[in-house]
C-alpha positions as CSV (number, residue, x, y, z in Angstrom):
1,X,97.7,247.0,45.6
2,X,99.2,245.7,48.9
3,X,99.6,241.8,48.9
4,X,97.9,240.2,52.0
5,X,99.7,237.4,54.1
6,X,97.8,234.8,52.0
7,X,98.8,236.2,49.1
8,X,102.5,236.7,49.0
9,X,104.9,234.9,46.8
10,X,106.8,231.7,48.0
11,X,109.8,232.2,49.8
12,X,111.1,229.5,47.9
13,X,110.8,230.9,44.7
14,X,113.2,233.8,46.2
15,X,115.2,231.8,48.0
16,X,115.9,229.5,44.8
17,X,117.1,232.8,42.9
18,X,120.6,233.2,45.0
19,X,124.2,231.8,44.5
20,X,127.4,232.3,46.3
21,X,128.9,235.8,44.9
22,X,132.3,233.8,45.3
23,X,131.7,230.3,44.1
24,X,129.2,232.0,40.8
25,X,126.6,229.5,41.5
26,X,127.0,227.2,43.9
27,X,123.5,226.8,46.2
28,X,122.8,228.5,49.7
29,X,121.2,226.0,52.5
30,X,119.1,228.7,54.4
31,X,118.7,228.7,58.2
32,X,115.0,228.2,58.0
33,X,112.7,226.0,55.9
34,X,112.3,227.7,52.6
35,X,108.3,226.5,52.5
36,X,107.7,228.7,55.2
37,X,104.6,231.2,54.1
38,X,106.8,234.2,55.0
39,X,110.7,235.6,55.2
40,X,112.0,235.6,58.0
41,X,113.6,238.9,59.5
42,X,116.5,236.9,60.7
43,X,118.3,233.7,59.8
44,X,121.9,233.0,57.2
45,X,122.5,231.3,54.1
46,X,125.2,229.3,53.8
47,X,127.3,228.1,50.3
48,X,127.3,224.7,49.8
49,X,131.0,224.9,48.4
50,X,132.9,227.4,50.0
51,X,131.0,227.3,53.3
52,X,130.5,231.1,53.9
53,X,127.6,232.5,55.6
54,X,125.5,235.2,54.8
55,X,123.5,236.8,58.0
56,X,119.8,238.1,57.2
57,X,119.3,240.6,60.2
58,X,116.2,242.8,60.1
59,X,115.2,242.0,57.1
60,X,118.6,242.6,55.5
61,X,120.7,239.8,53.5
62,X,124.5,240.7,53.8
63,X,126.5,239.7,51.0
64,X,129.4,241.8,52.1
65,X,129.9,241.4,56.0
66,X,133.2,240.2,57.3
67,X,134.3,239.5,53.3
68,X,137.6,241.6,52.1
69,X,135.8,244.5,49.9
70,X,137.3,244.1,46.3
71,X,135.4,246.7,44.5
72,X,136.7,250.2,44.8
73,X,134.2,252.2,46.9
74,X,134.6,255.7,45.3
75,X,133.9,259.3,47.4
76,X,130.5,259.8,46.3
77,X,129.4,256.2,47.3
78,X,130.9,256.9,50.6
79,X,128.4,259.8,50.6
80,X,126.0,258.1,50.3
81,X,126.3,256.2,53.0
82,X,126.3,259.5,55.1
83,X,123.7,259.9,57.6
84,X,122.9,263.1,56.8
85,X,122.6,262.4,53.2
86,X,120.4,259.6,53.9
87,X,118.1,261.3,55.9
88,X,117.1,264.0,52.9
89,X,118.2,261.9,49.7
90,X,114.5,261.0,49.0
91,X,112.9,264.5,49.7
92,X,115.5,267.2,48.9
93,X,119.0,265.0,47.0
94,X,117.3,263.0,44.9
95,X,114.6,265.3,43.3
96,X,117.1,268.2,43.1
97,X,119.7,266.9,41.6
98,X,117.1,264.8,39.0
99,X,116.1,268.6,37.9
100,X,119.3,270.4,37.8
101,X,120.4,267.9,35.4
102,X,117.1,267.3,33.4
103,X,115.0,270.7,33.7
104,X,112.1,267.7,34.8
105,X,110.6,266.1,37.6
106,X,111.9,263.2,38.9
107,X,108.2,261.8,40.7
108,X,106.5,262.0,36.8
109,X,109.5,260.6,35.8
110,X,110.2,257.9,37.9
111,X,106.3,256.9,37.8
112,X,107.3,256.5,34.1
113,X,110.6,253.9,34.8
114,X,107.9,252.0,37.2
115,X,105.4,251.4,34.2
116,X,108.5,251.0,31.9
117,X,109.5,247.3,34.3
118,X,105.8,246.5,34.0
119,X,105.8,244.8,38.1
120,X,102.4,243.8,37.5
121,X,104.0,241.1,35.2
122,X,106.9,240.1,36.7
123,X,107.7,237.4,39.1
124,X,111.4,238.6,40.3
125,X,112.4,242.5,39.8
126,X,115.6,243.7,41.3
127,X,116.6,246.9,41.9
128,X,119.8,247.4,41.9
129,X,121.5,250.3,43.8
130,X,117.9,251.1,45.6
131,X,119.1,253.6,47.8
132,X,116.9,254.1,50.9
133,X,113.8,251.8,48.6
134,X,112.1,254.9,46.2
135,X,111.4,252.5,43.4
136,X,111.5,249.5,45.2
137,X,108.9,250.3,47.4
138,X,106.5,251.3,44.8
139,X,107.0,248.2,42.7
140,X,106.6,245.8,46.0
141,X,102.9,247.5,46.2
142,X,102.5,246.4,42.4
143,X,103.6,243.3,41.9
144,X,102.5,239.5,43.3
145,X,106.0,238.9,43.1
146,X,109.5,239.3,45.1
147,X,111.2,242.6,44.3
148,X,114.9,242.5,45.9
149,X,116.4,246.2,46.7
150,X,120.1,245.8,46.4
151,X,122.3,248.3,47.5
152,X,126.5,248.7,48.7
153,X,125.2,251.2,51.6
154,X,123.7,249.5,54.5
155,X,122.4,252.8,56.1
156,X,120.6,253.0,52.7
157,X,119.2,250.4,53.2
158,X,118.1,250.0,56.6
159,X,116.2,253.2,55.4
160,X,114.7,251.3,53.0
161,X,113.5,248.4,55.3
162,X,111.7,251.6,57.5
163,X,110.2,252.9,54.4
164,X,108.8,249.2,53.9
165,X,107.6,248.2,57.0
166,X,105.7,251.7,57.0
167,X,104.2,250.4,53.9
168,X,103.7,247.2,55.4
169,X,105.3,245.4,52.3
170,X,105.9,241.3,52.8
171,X,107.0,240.9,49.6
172,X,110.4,242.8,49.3
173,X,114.1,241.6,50.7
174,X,116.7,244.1,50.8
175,X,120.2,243.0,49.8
176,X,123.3,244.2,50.6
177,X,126.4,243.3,47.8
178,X,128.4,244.2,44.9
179,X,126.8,245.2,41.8
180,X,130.2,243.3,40.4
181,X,129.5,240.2,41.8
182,X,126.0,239.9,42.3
183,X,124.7,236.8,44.3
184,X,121.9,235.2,41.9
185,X,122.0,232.3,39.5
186,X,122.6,232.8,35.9
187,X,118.5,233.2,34.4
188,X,117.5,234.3,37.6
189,X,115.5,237.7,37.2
190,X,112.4,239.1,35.4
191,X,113.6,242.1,35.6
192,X,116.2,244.5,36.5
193,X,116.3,248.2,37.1
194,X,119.0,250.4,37.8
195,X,118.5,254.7,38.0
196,X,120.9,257.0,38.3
197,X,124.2,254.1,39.9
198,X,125.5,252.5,36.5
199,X,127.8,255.9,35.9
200,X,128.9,255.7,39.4
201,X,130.2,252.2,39.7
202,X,133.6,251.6,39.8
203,X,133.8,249.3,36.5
204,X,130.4,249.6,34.9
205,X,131.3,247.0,32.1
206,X,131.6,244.6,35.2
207,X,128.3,245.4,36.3
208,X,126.7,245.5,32.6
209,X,128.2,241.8,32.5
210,X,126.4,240.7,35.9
211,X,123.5,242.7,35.3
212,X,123.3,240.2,31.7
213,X,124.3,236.9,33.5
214,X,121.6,236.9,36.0
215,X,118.6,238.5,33.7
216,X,116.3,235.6,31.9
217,X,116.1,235.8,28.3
218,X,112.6,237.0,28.6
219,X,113.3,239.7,30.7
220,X,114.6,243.2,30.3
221,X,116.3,246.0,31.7
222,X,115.4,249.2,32.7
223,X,118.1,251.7,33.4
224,X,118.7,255.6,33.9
225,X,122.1,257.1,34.1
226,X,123.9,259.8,33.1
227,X,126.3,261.3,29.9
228,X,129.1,264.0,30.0
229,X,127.8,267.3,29.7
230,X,129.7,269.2,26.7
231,X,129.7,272.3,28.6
232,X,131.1,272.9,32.2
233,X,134.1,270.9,31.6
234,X,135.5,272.7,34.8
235,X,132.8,270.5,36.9
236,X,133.2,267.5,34.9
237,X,136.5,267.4,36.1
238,X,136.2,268.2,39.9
239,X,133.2,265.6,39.7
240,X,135.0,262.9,37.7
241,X,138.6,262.9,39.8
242,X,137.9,264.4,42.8
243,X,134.6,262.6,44.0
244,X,134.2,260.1,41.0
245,X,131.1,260.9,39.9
246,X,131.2,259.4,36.6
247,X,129.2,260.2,33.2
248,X,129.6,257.9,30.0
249,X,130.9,260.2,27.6
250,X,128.4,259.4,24.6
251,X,125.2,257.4,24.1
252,X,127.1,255.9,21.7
253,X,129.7,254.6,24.2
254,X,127.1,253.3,26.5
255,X,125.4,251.3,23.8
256,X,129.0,249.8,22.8
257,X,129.3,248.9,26.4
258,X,125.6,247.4,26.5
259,X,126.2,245.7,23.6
260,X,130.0,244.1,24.5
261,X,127.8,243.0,27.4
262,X,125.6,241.3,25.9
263,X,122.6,243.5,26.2
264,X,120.6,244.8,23.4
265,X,118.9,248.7,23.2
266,X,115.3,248.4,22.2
267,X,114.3,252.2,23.1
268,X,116.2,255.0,25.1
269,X,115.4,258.5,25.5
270,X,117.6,261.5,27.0
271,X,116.4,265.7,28.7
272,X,119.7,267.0,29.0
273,X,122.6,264.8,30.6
274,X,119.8,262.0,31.9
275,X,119.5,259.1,29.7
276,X,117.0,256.0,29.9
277,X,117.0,253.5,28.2
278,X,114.9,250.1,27.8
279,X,116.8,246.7,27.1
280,X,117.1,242.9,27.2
281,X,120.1,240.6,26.7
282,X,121.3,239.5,23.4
């Protein structure tokens, strides 16, 4: 289902979703007349407290442009912003790695996450750490609603705004921010889903809390990340100090950290070191 121009979803309605990442909360006055029938590729929002402005160029929102970074960017996030990288995550990186570390295939499985958030149902999905759009993409052509595809990289995500242009999807804005400090209201998203970033992010209590702030009490979170293997403790460590690929070291520990967050476990499954899991906030 691909939405036609007289179908999409008010731009006010997404517009209406954001707040400043630094004042948490206060309201962006957009360049352009939010009743327009379309988003615009270019434009700014603009904090009505502290008076920053974001840029929106070629389809992309910058949260993080000309701001002092305060989350630690670790080695493999600087990977990924890696040209190279980029150019075969989707094909080759993604798909691979998905198998070494679950024996399964990561297209049957991620068709599986997709039906898991429900788009059809949903008004305002975010997906957070997109990557160059793999899920977001797909749940654009499902939904008669926004889907925002957030990411740190910005090479990820001008991939992304190829990959839907290609598709010819109106109905998706790619975001680029912290996961820490995410720039929507509190209540603002139907849904949220996050697959294979939470183990990677520098504090992922601090994106468990943001991730429960801006997610409406009706909505849930879908999520796949990744536990400590108990074998191979030789690559554990090379992977946890040296590029900072992280694991959480139990299922138990990631449901203590879900639940100090505010975010309760209705069903989660695991092949191997992946683990998924299905949740909404407490």
């Amino acid at each position: 289902m691909h939405l036609t121009s007289n179908k999409l979803p008010s731009v006010e309605a997404l517009t209406s979703l954001f707040g400043c990442p630094h004042c948490k909360g206060a309201s962006l006055h957009w360049s352009f007349p939010v009743s327009v029938r379309s988003l615009p590729d270019d434009g700014s929002a603009t904090c009505s407290g502290c008076k920053r402005s974001y840029s929106l160029q070629n389809g992309i929102l910058d949260f993080l442009a000309g701001t002092q970074q305060l989350e630690v960017i670790t080695p493999f996030q600087r990977l990924m912003q890696f040209p190279p990288v980029i150019a075969i995550y989707e094909k080759y990186w993604r798909p691979l790695g998905f198998f070494v570390a679950s024996s399964s295939s990561f297209r049957q499985f991620s068709t599986h996450l997709i039906k898991r958030v429900d788009p059809q149902k949903r008004r305002t999905i975010l997906d957070l750490a997109c990557g160059p759009g793999v899920f977001a993409c797909p749940m654009a052509a499902q939904t008669s609603g926004w889907v925002i595809g957030f990411d740190l990289s910005l090479p990820m995500l001008q991939q992304a705004r190829k990959k839907a242009d290609l598709n010819k999807l109106r109905n998706i804005l790619f975001v680029r921010g912290s996961a820490l400090s995410l720039p929507f209201r509190n209540d603002a998203l139907d849904a949220v889903l996050c697959t294979g970033a939470l183990h990677l992010f520098d504090r992922p209590e601090a994106g468990l809390a943001e991730i429960a702030r801006t997610l409406s009490r009706e909505g849930h979170l879908v999520c796949q990340t990744t536990l400590k293997p108990r074998h191979w403790a030789g690559l554990v460590s090379f992977l946890e100090r040296v590029i900072r690929f992280g694991f959480f070291a139990s299922i138990e520990d990631l449901n203590e950290k879900l639940r100090l967050a505010g975010i309760q476990v209705e069903r989660q499954w695991s092949r191997r070191i992946i683990h998924a899991f299905q949740a909404r906030r407490l």
